[in-house]
C-alpha positions as CSV (number, residue, x, y, z in Angstrom):
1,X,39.3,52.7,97.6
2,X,36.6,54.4,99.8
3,X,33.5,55.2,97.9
4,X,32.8,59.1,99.2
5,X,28.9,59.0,96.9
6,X,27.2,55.6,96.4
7,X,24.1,55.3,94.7
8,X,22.3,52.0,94.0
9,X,18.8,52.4,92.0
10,X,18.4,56.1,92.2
11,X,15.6,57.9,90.7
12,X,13.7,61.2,91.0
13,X,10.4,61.9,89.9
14,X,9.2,65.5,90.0
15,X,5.2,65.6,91.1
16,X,4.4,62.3,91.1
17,X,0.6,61.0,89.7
18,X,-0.1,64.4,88.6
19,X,-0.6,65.7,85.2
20,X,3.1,67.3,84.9
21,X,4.8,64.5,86.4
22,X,8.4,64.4,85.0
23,X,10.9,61.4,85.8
24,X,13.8,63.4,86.3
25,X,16.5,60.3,86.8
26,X,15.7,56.0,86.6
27,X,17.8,53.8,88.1
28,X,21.0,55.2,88.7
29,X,23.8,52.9,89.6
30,X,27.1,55.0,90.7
31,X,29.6,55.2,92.6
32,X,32.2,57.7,93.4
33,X,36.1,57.1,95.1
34,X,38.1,59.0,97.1
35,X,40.4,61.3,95.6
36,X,38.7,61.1,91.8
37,X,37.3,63.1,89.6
38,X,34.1,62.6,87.9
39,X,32.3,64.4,85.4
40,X,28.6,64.2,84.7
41,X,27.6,65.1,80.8
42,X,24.6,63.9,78.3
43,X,22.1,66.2,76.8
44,X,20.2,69.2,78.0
45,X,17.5,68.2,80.1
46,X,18.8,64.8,81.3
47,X,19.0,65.2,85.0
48,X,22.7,66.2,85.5
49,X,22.4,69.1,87.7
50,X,19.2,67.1,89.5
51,X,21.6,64.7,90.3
52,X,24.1,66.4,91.7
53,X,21.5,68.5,94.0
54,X,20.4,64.9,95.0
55,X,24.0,63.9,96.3
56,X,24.0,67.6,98.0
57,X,20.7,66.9,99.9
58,X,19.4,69.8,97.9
59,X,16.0,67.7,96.9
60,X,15.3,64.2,97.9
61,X,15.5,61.0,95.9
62,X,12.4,59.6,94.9
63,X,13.6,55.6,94.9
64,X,16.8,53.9,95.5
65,X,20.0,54.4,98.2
66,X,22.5,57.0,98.4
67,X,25.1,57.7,101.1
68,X,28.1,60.4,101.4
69,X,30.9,60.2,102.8
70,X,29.3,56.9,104.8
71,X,26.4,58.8,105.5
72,X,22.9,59.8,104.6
73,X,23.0,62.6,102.5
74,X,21.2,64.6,104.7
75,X,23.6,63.9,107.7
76,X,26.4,65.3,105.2
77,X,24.8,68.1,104.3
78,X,24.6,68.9,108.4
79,X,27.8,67.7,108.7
80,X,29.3,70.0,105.8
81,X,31.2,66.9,104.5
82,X,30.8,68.7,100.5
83,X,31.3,72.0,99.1
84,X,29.6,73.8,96.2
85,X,30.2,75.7,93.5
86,X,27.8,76.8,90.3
87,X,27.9,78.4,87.2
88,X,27.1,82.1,89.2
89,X,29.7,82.4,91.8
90,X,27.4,83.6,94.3
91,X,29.5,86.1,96.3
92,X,28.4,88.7,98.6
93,X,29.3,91.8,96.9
94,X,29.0,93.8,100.3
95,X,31.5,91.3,101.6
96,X,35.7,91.7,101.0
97,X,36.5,88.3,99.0
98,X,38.1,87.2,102.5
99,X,34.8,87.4,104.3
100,X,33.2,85.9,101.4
101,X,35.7,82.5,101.2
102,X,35.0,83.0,105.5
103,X,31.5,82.1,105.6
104,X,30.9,78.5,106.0
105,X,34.0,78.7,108.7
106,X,31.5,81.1,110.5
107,X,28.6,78.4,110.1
108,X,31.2,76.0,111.8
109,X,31.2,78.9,114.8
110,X,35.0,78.7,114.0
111,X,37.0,81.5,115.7
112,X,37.8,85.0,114.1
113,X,41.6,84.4,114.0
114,X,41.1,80.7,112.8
115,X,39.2,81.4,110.3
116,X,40.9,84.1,109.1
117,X,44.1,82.2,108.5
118,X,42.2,79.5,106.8
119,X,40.8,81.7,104.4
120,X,43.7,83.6,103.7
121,X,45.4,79.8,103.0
122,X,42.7,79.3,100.7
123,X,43.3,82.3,98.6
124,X,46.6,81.8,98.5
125,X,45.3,78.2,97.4
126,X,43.8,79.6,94.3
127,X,46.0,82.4,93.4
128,X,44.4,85.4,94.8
129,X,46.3,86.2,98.4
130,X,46.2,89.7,97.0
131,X,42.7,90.2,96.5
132,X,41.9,89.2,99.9
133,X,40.8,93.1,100.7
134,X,39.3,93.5,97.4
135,X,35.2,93.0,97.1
136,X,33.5,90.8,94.8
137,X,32.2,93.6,92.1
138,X,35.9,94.3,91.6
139,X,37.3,91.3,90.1
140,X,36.9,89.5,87.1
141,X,34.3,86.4,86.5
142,X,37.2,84.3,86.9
143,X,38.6,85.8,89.5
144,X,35.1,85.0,91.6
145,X,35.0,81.9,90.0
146,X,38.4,80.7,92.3
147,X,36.9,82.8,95.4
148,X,34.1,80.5,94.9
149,X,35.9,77.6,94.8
150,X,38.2,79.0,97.6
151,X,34.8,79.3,99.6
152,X,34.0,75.7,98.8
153,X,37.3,74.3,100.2
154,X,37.2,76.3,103.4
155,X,35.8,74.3,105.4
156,X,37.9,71.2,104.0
157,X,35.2,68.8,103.1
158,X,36.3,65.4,101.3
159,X,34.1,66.1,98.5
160,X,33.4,69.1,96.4
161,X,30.0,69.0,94.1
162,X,30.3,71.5,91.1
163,X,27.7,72.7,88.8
164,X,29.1,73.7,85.5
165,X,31.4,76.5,87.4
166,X,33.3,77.6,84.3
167,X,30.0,77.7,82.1
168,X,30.2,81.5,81.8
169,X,33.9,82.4,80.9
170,X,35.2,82.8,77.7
171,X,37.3,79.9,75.9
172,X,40.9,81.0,77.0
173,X,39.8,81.6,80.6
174,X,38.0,78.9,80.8
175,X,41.2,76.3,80.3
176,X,43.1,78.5,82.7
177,X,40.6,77.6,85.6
178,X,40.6,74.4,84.2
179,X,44.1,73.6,84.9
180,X,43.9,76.0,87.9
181,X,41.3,72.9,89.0
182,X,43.2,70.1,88.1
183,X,46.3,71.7,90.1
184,X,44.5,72.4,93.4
185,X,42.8,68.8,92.9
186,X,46.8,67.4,93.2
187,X,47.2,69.8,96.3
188,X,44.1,68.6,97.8
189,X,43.4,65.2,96.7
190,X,39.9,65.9,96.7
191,X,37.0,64.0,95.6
192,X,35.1,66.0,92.6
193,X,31.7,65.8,91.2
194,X,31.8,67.7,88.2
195,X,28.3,68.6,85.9
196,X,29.5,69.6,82.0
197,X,28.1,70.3,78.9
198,X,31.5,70.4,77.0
199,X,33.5,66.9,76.1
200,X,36.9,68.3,76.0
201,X,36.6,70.1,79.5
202,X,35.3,66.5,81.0
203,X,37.6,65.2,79.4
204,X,41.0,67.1,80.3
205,X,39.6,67.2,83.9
206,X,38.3,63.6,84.6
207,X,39.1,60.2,85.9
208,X,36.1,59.3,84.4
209,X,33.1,60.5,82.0
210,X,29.7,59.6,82.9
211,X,27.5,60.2,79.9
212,X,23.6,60.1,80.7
213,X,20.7,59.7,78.8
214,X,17.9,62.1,77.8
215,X,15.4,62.4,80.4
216,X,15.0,60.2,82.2
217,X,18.8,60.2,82.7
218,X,20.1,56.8,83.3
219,X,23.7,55.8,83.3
220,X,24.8,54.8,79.6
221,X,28.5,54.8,79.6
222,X,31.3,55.3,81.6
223,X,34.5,56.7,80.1
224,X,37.8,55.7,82.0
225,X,40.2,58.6,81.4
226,X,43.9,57.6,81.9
227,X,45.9,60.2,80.5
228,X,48.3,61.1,83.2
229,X,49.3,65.0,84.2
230,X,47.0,67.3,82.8
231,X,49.3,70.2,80.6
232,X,48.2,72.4,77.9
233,X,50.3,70.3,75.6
234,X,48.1,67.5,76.3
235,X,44.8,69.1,74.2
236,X,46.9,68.4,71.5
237,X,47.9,65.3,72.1
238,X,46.1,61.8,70.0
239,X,45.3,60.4,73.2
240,X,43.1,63.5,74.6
241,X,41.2,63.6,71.1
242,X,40.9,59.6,71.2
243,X,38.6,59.7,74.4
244,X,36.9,62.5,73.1
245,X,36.0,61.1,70.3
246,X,34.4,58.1,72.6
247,X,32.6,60.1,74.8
248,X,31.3,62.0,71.7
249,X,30.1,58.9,69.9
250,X,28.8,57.5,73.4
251,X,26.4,60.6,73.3
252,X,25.6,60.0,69.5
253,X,24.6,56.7,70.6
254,X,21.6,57.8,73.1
255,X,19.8,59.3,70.0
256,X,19.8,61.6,67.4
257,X,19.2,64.3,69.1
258,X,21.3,64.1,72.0
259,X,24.3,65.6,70.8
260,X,22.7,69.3,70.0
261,X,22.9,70.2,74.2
262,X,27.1,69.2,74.0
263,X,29.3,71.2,73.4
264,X,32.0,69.3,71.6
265,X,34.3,72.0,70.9
């Protein structure tokens, strides 16, 4: 398979040689195929979101090689080749949801029509064709959580980076939009980068579990997740709670303290 993020010796060091220096991420070895899901989790503090703003081009590496998509990460930040979406949704409130899930097809210079009709496909993606009209300030946070993720799909980029997007929501709606995720990942076959601080959710969602270290993260286990469709039946199931249970002891395993910033609900 085609690796859409490789890393090989990665590292970040935040103000380097000064007093407050703070090695972020050592050594990172990872690498990321088309069409799978990953999920990022390990304690507060150990570089999760810092990586995945490295992969975006959001700050720079500090030692090592990355490339995405085939390509520096800066080139695929220019190039659009990944969309984002945080914890916040970070709509425009002054902008109808349409124009919202519009704006990187108007970065592209894409036409008025075109992009209209994508955007209106991409609400209808996640559920929401009839709050197309509607502004931001009038929907629920899960509602703007799938105009968020509508946004980052507009512009169809192989790869969508995602920073602890259902953070926010309360426990029921956060399953819904997590098998709302898993179901527009089948539709799209997109690659995903996921940042978590809860086991079950990386594990219901993942291909695999990539549990860091406390800072400085490093790469201590990966999880392989084979548990076939996702379905609300499948929380319940001895399987799901066996590869929770090793991602959970995986984290135990980094220190005593690491488990305290997981949520292992």
């Amino acid at each position: 398979m085609t690796d859409v993020v490789a890393m090989s010796g990665l590292s970040k060091v935040f103000n380097p040689g000064r007093a407050n220096q703070v090695d972020a991420l050592l050594e990172i070895d990872l690498k990321v195929s088309a069409g799978t899901f990953v999920s990022l989790i390990g304690p507060s503090g150990c570089g999760k979101s810092t990586l995945l703003r490295v992969i975006a081009d959001l700050t720079p590496p500090t030692g090592g090689t990355l490339s995405v998509n085939g390509k520096p990460a800066a080139q695929a930040r220019a190039d659009q080749d990944y969309g984002m979406a945080f914890q916040a949704a970070g709509l425009f409130d002054w902008r109808k949801v349409v124009r919202n899930v519009e704006l990187p097809l108007e970065l592209r210079r894409m036409g008025k029509a075109e992009r209209r009709t994508r955007a209106l496909a991409m609400l209808e993606l996640v559920k929401l064709p009839d709050f197309a009209e509607h502004y931001p300030w009038e929907l629920s946070g899960g509602m703007q959580q799938r105009v968020a993720i509508a946004r980052a799909l507009a512009a169809d980029p192989p790869l969508l980076l995602m920073d602890e997007p259902f953070g926010a929501l309360d426990e029921m709606t956060r399953e819904h939009m997590q098998a709302e995720l898993t179901r527009i990942c089948a539709a799209t076959q997109k690659t995903v980068v996921f940042v978590t601080h809860s086991i079950p959710e990386a594990v219901y969602l993942s291909d695999r579990v990539v549990v860091m270290s406390p800072r400085p993260g490093r790469i201590v286990k990966v999880v392989d997740v084979d548990l076939g469709a996702r379905t609300d039946d499948m929380r319940e199931q001895p399987q799901f709670f066996k590869k929770v249970t090793e991602v959970r002891e995986a984290l135990r395993g980094i220190g005593a303290g690491a488990p305290r910033g997981v949520d292992d609900r």
